[in-house]
FILOLUM-521694 format. One record per residue (C-alpha): residue in three letters; x negated, y negated, z negated. Coordinates in Angstrom, 2 decimals. Example, Ala and Ser with C-alpha at 12.3 -4.5 7.8 and 13.67 -1.06 7.14 Angstrom:
   residuo      east     north        up
       ALA    -12.30      4.50     -7.80
       SER    -13.67      1.06     -7.14
//
This chain:
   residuo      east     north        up
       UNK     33.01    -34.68     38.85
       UNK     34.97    -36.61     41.69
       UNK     38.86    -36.65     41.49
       UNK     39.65    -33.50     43.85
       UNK     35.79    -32.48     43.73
       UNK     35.26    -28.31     43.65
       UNK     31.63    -27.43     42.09
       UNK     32.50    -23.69     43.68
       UNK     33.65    -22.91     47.65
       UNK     36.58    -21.16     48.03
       UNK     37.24    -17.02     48.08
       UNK     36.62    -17.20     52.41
       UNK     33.38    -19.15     52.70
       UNK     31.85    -17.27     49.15
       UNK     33.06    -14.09     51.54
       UNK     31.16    -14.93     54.44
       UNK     28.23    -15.65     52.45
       UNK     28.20    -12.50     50.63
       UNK     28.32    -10.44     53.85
       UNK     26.02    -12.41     55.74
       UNK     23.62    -12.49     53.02
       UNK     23.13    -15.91     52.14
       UNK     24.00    -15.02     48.80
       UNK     24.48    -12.46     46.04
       UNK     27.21    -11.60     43.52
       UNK     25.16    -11.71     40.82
       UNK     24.18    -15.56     41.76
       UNK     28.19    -16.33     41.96
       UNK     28.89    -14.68     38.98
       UNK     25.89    -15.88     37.67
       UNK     27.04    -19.73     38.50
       UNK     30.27    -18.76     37.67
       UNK     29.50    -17.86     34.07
       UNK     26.88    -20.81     33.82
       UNK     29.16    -23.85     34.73
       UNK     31.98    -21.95     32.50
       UNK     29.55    -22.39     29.79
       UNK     28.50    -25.84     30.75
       UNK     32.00    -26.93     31.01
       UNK     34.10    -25.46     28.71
       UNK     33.76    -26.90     25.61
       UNK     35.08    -30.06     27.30
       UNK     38.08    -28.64     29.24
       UNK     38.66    -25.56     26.74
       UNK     39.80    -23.44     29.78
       UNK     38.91    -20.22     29.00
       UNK     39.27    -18.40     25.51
       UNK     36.71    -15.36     26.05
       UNK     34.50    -14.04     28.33
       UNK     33.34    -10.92     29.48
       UNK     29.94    -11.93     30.63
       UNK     27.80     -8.89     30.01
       UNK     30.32     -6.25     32.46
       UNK     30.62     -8.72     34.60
       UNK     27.00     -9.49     35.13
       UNK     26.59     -5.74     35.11
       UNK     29.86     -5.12     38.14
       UNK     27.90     -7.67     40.28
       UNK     24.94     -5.99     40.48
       UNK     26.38     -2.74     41.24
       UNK     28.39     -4.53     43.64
       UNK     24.98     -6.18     45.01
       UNK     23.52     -2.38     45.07
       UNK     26.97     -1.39     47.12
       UNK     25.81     -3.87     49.58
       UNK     28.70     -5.66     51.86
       UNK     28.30     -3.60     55.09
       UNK     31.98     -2.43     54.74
       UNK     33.17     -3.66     51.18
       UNK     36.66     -2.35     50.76
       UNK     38.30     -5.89     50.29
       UNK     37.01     -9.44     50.99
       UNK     37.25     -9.70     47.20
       UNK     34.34     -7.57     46.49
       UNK     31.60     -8.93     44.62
       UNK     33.86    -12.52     43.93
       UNK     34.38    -13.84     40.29
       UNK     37.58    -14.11     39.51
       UNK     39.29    -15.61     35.84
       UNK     42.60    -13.92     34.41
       UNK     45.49    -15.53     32.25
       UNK     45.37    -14.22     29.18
       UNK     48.86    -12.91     28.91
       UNK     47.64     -9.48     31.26
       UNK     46.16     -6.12     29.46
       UNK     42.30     -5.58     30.25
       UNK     41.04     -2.15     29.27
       UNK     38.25     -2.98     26.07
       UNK     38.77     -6.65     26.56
       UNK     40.43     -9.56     23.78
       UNK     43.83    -10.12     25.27
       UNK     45.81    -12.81     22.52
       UNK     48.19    -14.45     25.06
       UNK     47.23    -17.49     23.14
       UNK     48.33    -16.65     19.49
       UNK     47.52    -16.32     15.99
       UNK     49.07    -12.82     16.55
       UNK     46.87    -11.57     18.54
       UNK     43.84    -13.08     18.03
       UNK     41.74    -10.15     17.54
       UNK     43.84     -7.91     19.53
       UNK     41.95     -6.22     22.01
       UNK     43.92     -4.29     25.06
       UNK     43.78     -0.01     25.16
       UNK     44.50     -0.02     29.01
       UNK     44.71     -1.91     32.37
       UNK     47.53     -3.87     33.68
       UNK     47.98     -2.63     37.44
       UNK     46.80     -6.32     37.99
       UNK     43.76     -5.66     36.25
       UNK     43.58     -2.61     38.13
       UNK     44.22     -3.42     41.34
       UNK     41.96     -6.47     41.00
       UNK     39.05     -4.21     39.98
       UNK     39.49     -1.58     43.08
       UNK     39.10     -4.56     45.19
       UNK     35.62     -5.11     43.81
       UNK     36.68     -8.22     42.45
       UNK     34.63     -9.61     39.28
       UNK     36.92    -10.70     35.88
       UNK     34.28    -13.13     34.72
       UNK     36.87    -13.92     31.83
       UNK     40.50    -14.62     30.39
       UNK     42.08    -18.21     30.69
       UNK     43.47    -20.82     27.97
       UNK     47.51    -20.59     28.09
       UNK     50.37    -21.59     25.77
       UNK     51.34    -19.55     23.13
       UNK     53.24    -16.14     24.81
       UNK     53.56    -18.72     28.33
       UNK     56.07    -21.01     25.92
       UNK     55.39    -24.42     27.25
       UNK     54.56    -26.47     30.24
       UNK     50.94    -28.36     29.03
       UNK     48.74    -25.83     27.39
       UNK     49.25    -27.77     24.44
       UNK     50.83    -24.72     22.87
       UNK     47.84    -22.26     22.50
       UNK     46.15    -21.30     19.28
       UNK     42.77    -21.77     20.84
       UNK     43.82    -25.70     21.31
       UNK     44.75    -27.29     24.05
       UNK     42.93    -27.76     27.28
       UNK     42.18    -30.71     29.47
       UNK     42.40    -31.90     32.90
       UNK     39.66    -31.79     34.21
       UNK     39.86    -35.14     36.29
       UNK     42.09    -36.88     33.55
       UNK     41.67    -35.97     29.79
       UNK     44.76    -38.41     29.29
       UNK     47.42    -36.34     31.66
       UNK     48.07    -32.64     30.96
       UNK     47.05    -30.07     33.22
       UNK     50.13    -28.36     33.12
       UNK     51.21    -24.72     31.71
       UNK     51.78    -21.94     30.72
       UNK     49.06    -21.23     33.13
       UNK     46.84    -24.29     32.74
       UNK     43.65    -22.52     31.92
       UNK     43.81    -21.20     35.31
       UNK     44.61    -24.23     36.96
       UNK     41.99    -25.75     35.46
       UNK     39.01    -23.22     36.34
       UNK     39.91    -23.59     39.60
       UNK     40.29    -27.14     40.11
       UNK     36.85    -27.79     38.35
       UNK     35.10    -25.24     40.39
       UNK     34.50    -22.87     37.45
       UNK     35.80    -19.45     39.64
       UNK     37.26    -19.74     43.06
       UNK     40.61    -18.00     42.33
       UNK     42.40    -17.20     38.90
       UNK     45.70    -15.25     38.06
       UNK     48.41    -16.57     36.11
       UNK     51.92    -16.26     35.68
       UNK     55.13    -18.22     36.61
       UNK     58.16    -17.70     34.46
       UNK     59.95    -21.04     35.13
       UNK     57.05    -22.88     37.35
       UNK     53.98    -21.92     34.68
       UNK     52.04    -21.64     38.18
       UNK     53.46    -24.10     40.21
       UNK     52.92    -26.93     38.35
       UNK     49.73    -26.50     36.59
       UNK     48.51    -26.26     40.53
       UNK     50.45    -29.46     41.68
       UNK     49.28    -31.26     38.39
       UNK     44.81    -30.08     39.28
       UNK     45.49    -30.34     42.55
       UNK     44.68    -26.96     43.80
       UNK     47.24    -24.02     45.83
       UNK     49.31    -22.07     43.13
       UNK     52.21    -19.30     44.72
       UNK     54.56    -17.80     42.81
       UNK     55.53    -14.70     44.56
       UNK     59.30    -12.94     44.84
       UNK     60.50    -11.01     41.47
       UNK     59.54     -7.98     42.29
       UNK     56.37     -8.40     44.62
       UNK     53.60     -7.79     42.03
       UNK     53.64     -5.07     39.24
       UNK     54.18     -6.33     35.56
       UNK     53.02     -3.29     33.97
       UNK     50.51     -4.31     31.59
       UNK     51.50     -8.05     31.90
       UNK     52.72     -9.03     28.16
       UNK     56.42    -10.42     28.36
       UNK     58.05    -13.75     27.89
       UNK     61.26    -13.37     29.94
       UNK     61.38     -9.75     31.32
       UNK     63.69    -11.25     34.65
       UNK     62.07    -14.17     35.51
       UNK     58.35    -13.51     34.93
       UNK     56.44    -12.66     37.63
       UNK     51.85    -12.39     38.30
       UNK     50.98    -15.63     40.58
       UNK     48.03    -17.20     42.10
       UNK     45.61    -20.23     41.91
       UNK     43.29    -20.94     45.10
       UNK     42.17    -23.74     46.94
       UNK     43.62    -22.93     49.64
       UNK     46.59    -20.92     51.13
       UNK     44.28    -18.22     52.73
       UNK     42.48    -17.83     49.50
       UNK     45.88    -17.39     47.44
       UNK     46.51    -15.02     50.27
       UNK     43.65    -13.07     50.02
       UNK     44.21    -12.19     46.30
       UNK     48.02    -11.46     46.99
       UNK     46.99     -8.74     49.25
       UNK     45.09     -6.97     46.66
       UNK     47.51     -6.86     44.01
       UNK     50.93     -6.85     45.58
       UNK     53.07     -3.78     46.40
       UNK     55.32     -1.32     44.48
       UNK     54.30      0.19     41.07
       UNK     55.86      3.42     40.06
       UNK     55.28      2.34     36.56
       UNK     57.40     -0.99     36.78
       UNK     60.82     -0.37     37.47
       UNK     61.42     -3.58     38.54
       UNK     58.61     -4.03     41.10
       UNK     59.99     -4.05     44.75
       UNK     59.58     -1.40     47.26
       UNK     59.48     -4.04     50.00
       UNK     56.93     -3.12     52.62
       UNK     53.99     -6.01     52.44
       UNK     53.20     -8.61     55.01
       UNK     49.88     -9.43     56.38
       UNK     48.93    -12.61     53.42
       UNK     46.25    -14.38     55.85
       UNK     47.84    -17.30     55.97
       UNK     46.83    -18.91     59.59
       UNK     48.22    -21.60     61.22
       UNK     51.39    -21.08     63.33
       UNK     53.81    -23.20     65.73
       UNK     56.58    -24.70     64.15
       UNK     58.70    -25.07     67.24
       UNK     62.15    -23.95     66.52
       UNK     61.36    -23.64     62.56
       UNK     64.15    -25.33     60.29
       UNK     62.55    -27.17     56.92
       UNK     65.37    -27.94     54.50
       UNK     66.01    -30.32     52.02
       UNK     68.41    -30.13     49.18
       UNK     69.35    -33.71     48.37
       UNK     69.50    -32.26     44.19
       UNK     65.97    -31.76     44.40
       UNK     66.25    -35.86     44.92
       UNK     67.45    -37.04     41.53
       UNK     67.07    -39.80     39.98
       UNK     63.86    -39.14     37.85
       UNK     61.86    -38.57     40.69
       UNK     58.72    -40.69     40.76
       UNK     59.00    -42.98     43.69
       UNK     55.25    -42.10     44.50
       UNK     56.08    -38.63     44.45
       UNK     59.05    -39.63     47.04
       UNK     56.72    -40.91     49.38
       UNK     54.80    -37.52     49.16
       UNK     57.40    -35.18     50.12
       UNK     58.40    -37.71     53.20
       UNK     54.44    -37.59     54.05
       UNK     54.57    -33.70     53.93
       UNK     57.99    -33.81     56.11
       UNK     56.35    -36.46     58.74
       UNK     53.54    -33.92     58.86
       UNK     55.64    -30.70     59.19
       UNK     57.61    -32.86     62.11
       UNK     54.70    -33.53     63.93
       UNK     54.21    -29.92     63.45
       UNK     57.21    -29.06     65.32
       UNK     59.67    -28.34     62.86
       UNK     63.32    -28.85     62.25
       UNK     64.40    -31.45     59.15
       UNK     67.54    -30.34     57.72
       UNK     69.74    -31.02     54.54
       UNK     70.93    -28.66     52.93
       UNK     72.63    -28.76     49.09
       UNK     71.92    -26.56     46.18
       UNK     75.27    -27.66     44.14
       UNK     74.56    -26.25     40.91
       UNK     70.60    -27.43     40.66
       UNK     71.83    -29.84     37.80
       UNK     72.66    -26.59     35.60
       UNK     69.48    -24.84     36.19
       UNK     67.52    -25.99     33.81
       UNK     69.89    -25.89     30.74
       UNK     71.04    -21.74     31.91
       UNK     67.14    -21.35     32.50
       UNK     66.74    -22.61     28.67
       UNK     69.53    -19.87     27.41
       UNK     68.36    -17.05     29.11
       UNK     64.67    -17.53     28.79
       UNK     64.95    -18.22     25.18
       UNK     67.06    -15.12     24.61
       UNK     64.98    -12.92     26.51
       UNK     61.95    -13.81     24.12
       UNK     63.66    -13.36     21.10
       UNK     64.21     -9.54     22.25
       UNK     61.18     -9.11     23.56
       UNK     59.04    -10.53     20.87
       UNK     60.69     -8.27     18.27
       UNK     58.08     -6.00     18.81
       UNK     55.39     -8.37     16.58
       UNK     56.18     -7.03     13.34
       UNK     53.30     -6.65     11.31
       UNK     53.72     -2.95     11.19
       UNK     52.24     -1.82     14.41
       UNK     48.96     -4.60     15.91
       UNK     48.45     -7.61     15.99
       UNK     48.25    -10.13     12.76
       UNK     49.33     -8.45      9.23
       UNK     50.06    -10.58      6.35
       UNK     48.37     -9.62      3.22
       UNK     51.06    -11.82      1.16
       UNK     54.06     -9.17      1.83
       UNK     55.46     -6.92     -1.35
       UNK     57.91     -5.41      0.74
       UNK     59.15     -4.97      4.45
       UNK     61.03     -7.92      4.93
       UNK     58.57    -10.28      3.53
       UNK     56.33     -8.21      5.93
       UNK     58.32     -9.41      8.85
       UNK     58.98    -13.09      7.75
       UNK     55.46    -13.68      6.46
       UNK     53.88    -11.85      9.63
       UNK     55.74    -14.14     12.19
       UNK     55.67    -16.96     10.02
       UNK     51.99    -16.92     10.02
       UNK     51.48    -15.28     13.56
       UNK     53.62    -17.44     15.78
       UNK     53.19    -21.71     16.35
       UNK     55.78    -23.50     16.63
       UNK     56.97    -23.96     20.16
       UNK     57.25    -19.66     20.16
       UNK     59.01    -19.97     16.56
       UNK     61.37    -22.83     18.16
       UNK     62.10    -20.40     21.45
       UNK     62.67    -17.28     19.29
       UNK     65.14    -19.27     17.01
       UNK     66.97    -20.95     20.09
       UNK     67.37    -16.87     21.46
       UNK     68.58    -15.28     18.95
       UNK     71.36    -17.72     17.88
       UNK     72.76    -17.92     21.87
       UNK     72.53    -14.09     21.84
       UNK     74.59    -14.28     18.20
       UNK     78.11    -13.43     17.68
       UNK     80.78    -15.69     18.57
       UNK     77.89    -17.27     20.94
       UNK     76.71    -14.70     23.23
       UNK     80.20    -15.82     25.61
       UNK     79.82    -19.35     25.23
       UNK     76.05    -19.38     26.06
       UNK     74.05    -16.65     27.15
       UNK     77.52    -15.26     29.23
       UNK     77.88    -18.66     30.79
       UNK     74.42    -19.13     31.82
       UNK     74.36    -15.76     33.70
       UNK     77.30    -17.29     35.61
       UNK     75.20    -19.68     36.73
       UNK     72.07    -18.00     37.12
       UNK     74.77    -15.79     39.98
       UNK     75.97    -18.74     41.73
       UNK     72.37    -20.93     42.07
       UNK     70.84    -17.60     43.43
       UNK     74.21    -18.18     45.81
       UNK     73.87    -21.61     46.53
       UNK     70.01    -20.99     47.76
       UNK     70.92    -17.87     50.07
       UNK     74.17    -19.89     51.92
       UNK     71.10    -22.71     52.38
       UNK     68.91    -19.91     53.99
       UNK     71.38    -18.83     56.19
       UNK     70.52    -22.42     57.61
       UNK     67.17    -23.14     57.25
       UNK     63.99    -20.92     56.95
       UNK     62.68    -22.27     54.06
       UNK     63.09    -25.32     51.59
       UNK     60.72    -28.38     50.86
       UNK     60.86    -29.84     47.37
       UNK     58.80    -31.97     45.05
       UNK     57.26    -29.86     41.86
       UNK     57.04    -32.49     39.11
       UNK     59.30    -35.21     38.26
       UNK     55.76    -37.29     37.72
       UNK     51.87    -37.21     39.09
       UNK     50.96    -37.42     36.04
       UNK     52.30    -36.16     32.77
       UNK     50.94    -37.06     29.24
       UNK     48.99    -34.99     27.64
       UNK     51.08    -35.54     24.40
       UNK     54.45    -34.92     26.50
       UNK     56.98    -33.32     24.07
       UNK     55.29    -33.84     20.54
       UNK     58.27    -36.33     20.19
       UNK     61.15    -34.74     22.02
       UNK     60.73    -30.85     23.15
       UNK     63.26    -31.45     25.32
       UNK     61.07    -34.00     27.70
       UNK     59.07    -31.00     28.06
       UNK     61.25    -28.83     28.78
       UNK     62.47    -31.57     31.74
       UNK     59.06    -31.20     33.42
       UNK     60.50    -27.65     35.07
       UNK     63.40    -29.64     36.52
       UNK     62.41    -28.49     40.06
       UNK     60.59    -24.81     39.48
       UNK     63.17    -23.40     37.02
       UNK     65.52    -22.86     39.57
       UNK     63.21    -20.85     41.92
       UNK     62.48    -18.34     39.51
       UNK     66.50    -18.12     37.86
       UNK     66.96    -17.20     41.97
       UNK     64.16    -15.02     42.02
       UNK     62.66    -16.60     45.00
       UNK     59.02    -17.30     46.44
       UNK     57.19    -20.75     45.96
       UNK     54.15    -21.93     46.76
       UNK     52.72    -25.77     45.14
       UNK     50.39    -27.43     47.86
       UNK     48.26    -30.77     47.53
       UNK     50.10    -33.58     49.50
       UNK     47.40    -36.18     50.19
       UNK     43.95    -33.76     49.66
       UNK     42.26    -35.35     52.75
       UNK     44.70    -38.30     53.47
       UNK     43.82    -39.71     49.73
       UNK     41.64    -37.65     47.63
       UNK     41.50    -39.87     45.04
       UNK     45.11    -38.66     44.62
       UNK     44.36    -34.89     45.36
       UNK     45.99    -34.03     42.07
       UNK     49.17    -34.67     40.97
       UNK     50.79    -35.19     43.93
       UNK     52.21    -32.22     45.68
       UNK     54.95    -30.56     47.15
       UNK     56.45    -26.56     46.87
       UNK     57.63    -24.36     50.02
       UNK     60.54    -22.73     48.74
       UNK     61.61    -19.14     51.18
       UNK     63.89    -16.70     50.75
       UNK     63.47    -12.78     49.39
       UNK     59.95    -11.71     50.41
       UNK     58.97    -14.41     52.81
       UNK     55.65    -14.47     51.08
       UNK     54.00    -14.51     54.23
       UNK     55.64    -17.07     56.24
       UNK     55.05    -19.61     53.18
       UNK     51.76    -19.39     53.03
       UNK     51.47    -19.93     57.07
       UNK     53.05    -23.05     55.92
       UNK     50.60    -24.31     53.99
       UNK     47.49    -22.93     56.29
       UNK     49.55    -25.04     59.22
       UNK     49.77    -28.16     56.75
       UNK     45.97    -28.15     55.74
       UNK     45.05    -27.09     59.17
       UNK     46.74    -30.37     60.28
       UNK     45.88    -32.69     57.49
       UNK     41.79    -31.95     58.40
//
């Protein structure tokens, strides 16, 4: 396959086909589930499939017909992360845990997804519990980019970057705790948003970091990503948490950018920025000028603590919300316990890899006594004044343009030496989600240079529920780019 190649159209054109009749669902799915077969045991992308319902929803789907089908989703294969709860279906958010685990009910995801018409041909490859940024971290192994086995893909949601980018299912869900969607899609090369806390239910989705996770979106285009988001977003009675923010129309078309004020915070400029990746960002601007917008600097003062109160709360946040895996209740059971401590300790010890051991280990000691001021406290602080710092820069600009990787490409071995280099990667997406913001990763140079469709990208950054206007942003961008 050609760097930036797609074997599979995107969600609009397999639409159009469907309704016009050029095609069938059951051939998609069909082709779907064929070049999933063909391919995966190279990229490792997907850890189960659900081929016999899905083969059986598209031809009930085909039977419907597409006179009126209640979403432009209907009859489309779609993959699914496989962190979200589907009713009779192996869900093991990549662990030893939950390897044979398989879900009771439907995350409102899952069934939002399905009343769309929409086809889960399978779930996708992730890090262990979404703990890491290379989908190195997964029980199932790791999986590989499909245009570079020597550079990552990215994670937590790199199975789903991956089926997209190689044309293996036109859209895939995944989910974006500190930039687990953002930069798998900058790293493929395909359209990943990561949507406001709040703007897509988490019932059903299994939790890393209860604040900062949130459902996102891998397309090849804006309008795709758009398409999906208008399916599954809106309040959910059963997730306290999910916003009762009316929704926008998600088309994503091409607008004037007369009058429209692009930012740029000179933090998200550091020092460790690839110089490459520098002359990305200033393509994107040049194009977004053309376009008719505004270039404006703006400064996000605390960016440089981000990452390390990210880290704190993150970490803390799984060590509660992990406590659950005990042996006692599902998932893995050790069979070496006498008693209910060695239960515990020989359950986890056996259940969990490393990375999630390292995480849990990190949380509970900054969530300790005598530590819960010095860390956890303190990185709450500055969780409260970054979200600050990015609404006094909205108050001046209408959104913010920002690279998404320090690097085009990142090893595929990045972090067996030093965590902590890792951990760097989500320099520039951590503090979007500490902020609880929208973001959507786009492919700088897919037409200019598609040799260098992957890797190289830029994120829209908006304020509170501005959903809509970001992914106008992008439809303008590709509109203009050819």
């Amino acid at each position: 396959m050609e760097q930036g190649d797609s074997a599979m159209p995107g969600l609009h054109q397999l639409a159009a086909q469907l309704q016009s009749g050029q095609t069938s669902s059951s051939k998609l799915v069909s082709d779907s589930l064929t070049a999933i077969e063909t391919q995966n045991p190279r990229l490792n992308a997907f850890i189960s499939l659900d081929a016999d319902k899905a083969l059986a929803r598209a031809k009930a789907s085909d039977d419907t017909g597409f006179a009126a089908p209640p979403s432009p989703l209907f009859g489309l294969p779609i993959a699914i992360k496989d962190v979200f709860m589907q009713q009779g279906v192996r869900t093991t958010c990549g662990s030893r845990f939950l390897e044979d685990f398989v879900a009771p009910f439907d995350a409102t995801v899952i069934e939002r997804l399905k009343a769309a018409g929409a086809v889960l041909v399978g779930k996708t490859n992730m890090d262990e519990f979404a703990m890491g940024s290379t989908t190195r971290h997964s029980h199932f192994g790791a999986c590989v980019h499909p245009f570079d086995s020597a550079m990552t893909p990215g994670g937590s949601s790199g199975g789903s970057a991956v089926a997209v980018a190689a044309g293996l299912v036109p859209a895939a869900i995944g989910t974006d705790t500190g930039g687990s969607v953002r930069q798998p899609a900058a790293l493929c090369g395909v359209v990943g948003i990561k949507p406001t806390y709040g703007r897509i239910s988490r019932y059903g989705m299994i939790a890393y970091a209860s604040s900062l996770d949130q459902c996102g979106i891998f397309g090849l285009t804006a309008a795709d990503c758009g398409l999906v988001l208008q399916a599954i977003a809106g309040q959910d009675s059963r997730d306290a948490t999910s916003g009762d923010t009316p929704l926008d129309d998600y088309s994503a078309r091409p607008r004037d950018l007369k009058g429209l004020k692009l930012g740029v915070a000179g933090e998200f400029f550091s020092e460790g920025l690839d110089d490459k990746l520098r002359e990305g960002i200033e393509y994107s601007l040049d194009v977004y000028r053309k376009l008719g917008a505004e270039v404006c600097e703006v400064s996000i003062p605390h960016f440089a603590q981000s990452v390390a109160s990210y880290y704190v709360t993150a970490t803390a946040e799984a060590s509660s919300n992990l406590g659950r895996f005990d042996g006692v209740r599902y998932g893995r059971r050790s069979d070496k316990a006498d008693n209910l401590t060695d239960l515990y300790t020989h359950s986890r010890s056996e259940g969990f890899g490393g990375e999630v051991q390292r995480r849990i280990m990190l949380g509970v000691f900054v969530l300790s006594s005598g530590y819960y001021d010095a860390y956890y406290l303190k990185a709450q602080k500055v969780r409260r004044l970054l979200a600050e710092d990015f609404a006094r820069a909205f108050n001046q600009v209408d959104c913010l343009l920002a690279p998404v990787t320090p690097s085009p490409r990142l090893s595929a071995h990045l972090g067996e030496d030093d965590p902590t280099r890792e951990y760097l990667a989500d320099l520039y997406t951590v503090p979007v989600n500490m902020a609880g913001l929208p973001a959507i990763s786009f492919p700088t140079y897919r037409v200019a240079k598609p040799k260098e469709a992957y890797g190289y990208a830029s994120q829209l950054i908006g304020p509170h529920w501005s959903e809509a206007l970001l992914l106008d942003l992008v439809a303008s961008y590709e509109h203009a780019i050819g």
